[in-house]
N, CA and C atoms as a LAMMPS dump frame, in Angstrom:
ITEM: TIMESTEP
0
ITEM: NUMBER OF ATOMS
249
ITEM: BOX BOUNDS ff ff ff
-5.0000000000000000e+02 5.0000000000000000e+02
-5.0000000000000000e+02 5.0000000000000000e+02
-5.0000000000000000e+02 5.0000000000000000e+02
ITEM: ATOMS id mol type element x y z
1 1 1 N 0.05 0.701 -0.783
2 1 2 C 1.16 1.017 -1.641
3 1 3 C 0.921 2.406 -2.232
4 2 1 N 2.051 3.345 -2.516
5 2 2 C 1.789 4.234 -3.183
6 2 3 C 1.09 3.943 -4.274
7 3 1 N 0.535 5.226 -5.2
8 3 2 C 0.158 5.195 -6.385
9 3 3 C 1.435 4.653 -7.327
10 4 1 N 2.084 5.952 -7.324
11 4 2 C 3.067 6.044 -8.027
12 4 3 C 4.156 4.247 -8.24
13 5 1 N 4.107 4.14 -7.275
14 5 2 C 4.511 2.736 -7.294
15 5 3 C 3.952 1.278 -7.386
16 6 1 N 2.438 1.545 -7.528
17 6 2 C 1.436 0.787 -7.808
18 6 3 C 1.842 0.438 -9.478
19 7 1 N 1.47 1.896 -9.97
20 7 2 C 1.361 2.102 -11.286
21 7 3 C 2.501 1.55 -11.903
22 8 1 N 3.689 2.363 -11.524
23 8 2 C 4.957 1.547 -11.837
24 8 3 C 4.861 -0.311 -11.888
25 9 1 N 4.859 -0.722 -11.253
26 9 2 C 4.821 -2.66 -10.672
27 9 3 C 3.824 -3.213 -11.595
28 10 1 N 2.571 -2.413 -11.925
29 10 2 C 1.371 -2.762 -13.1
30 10 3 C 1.884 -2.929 -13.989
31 11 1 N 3.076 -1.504 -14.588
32 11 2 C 3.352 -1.632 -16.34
33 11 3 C 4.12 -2.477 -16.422
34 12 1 N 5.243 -3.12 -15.185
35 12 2 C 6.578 -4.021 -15.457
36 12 3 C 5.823 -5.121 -15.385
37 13 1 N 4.613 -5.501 -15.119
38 13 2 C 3.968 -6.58 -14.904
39 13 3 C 3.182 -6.811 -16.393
40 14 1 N 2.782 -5.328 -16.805
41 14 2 C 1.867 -5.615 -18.597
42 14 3 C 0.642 -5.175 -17.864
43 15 1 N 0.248 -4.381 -16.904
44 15 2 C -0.896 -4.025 -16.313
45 15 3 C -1.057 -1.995 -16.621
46 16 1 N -2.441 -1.577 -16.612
47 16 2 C -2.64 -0.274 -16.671
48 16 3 C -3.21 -0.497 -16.086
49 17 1 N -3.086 0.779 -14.815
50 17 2 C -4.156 1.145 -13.759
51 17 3 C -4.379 2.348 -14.104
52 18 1 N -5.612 2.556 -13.694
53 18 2 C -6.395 3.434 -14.319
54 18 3 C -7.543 4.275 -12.546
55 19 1 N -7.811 5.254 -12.026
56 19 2 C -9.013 5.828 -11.507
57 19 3 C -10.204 5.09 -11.852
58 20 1 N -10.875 5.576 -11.015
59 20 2 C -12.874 5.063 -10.945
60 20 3 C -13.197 5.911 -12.35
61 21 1 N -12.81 7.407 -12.106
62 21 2 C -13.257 7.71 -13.587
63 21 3 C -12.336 7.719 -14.401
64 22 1 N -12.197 7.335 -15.438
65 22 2 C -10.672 7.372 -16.631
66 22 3 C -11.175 8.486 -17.23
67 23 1 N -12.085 9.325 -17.05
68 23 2 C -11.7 10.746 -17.273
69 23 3 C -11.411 11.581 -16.798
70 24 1 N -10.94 11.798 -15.943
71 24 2 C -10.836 13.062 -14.542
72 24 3 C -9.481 13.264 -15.359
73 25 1 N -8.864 14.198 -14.757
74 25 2 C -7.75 14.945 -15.254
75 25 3 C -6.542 15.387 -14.421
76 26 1 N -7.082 14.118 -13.352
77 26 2 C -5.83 14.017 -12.228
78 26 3 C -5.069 12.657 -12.298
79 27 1 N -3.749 12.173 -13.049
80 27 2 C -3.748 10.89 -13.171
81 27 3 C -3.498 10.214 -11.906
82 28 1 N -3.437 8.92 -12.14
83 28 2 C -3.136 7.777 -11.137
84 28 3 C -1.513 8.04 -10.886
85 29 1 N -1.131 9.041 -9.917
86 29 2 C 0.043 9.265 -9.295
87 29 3 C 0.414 9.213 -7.742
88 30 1 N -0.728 10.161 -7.469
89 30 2 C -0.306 11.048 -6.258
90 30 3 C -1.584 9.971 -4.871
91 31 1 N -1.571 9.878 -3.882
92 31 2 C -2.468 9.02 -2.724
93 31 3 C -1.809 7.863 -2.738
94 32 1 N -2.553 6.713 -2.115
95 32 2 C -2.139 5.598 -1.245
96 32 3 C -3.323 4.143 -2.159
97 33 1 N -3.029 3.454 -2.765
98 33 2 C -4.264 2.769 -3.058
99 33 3 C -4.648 2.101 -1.788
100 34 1 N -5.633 1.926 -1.73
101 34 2 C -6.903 1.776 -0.565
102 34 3 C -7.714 0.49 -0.865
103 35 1 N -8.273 0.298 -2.703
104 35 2 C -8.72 -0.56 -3.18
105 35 3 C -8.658 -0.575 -4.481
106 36 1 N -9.056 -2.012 -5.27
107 36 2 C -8.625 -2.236 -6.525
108 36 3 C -9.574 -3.407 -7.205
109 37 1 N -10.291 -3.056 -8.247
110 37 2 C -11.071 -4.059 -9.064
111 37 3 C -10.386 -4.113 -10.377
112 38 1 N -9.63 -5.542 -10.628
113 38 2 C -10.263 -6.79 -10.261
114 38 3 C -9.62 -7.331 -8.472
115 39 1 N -10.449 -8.116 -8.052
116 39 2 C -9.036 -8.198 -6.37
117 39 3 C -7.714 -8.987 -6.569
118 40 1 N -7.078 -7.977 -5.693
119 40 2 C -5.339 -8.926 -5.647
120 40 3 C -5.671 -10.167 -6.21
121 41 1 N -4.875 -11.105 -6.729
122 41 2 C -4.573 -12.138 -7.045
123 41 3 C -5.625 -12.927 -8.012
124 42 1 N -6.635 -11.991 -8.389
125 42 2 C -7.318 -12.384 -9.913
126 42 3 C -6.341 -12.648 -11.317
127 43 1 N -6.45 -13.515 -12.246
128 43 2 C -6.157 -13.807 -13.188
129 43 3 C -6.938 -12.717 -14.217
130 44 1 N -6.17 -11.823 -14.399
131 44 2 C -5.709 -10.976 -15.895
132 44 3 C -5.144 -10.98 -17.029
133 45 1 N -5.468 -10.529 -18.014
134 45 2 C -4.607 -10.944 -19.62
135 45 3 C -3.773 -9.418 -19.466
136 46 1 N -2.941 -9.919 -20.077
137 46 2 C -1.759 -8.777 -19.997
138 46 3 C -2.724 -7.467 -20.747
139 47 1 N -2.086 -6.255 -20.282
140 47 2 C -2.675 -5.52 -20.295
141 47 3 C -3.979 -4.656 -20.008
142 48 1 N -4.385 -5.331 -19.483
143 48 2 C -5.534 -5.664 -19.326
144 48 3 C -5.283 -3.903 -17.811
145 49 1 N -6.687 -3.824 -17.316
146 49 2 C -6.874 -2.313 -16.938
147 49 3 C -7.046 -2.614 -15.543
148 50 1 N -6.524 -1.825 -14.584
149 50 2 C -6.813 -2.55 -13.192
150 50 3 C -7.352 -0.844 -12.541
151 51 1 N -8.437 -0.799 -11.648
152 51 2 C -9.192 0.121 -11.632
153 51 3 C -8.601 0.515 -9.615
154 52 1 N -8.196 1.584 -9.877
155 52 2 C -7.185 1.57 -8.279
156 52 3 C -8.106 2.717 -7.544
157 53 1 N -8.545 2.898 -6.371
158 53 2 C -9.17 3.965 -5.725
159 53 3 C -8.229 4.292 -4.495
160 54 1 N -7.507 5.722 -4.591
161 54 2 C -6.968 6.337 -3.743
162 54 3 C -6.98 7.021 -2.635
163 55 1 N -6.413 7.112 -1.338
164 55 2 C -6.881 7.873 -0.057
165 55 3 C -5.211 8.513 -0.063
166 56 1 N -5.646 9.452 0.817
167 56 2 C -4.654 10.615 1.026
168 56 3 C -3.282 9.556 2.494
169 57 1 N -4.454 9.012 3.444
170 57 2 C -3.467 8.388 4.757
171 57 3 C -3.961 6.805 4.554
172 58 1 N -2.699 6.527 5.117
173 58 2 C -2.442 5.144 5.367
174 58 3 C -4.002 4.092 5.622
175 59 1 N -4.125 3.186 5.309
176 59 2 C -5.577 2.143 6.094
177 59 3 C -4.816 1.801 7.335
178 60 1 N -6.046 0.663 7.89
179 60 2 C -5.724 0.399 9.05
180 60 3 C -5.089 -0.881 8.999
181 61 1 N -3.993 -1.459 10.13
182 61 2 C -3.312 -2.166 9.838
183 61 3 C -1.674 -2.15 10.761
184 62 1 N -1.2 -3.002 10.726
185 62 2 C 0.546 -2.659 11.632
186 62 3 C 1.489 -1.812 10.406
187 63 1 N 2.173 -1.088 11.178
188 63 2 C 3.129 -0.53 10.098
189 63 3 C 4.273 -0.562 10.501
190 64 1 N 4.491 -1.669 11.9
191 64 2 C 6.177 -1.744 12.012
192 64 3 C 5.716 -3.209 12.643
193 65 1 N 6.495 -4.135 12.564
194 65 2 C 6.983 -5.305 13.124
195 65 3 C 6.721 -5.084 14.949
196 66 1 N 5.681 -6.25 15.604
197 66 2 C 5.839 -6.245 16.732
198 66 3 C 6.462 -7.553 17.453
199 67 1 N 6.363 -8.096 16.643
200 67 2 C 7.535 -9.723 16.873
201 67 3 C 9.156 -9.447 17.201
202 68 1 N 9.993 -9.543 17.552
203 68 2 C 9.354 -10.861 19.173
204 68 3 C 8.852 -9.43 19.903
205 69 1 N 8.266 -10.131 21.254
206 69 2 C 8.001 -8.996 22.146
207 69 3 C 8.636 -8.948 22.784
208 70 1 N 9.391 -7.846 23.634
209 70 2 C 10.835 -7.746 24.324
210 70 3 C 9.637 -8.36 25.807
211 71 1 N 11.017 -8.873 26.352
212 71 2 C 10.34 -9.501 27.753
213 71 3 C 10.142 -9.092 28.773
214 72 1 N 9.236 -9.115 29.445
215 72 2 C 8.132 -8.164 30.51
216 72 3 C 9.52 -7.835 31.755
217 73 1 N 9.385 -6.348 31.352
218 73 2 C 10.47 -5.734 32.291
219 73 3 C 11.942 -5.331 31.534
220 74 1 N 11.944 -5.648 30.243
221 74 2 C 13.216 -5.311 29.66
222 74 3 C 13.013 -3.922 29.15
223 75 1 N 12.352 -2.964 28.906
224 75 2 C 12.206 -1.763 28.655
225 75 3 C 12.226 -1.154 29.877
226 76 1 N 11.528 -1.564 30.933
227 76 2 C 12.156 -0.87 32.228
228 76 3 C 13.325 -0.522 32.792
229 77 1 N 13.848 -2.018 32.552
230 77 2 C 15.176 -1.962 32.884
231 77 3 C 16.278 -1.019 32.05
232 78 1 N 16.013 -1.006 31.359
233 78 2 C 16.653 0.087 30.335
234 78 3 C 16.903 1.464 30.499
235 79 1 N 15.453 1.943 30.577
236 79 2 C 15.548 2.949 31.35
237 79 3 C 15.641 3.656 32.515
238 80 1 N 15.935 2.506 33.495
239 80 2 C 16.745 2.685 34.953
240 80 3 C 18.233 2.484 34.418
241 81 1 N 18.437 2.084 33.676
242 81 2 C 20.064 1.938 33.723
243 81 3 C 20.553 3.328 33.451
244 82 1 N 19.551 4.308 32.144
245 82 2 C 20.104 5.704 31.91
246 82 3 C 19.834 6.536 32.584
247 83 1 N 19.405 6.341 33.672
248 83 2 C 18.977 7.643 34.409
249 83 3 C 20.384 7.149 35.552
């Protein structure tokens, strides 16, 4: 998830996310969160500080839907029909 939209979903939730260091002087905006202590789906008291570590590109993982799989020979056929 973005930062920016991490951060956002935290405060409507009663959450602050915060960097590894809460002093640096770059806030929690800009990268991709990557990882997060406490983990997804821990029980937190509102407000409470959620510690987000950012990367510049995507992790690894699908990033488009491969379900259903078109059926063996239907992309061929396709492109014999436009030529």
């Amino acid at each position: 998830m973005q930062a920016l939209n991490a951060w956002l979903a935290g405060h409507d939730r009663g959450l602050l996310l915060q960097g590894p260091d809460p002093d640096s002087p770059h806030p929690v905006l800009h990268g991709i969160v990557i990882a997060q202590r406490p983990a997804p789906g821990s029980h937190v008291r509102r407000w409470d500080t959620i510690t987000v570590w950012l990367g510049n590109e995507p992790g690894p993982g699908v990033r488009e839907p491969r379900r259903p799989i078109p059926p063996l020979g239907h992309l061929h056929a396709e492109i014999s029909d436009e030529t």
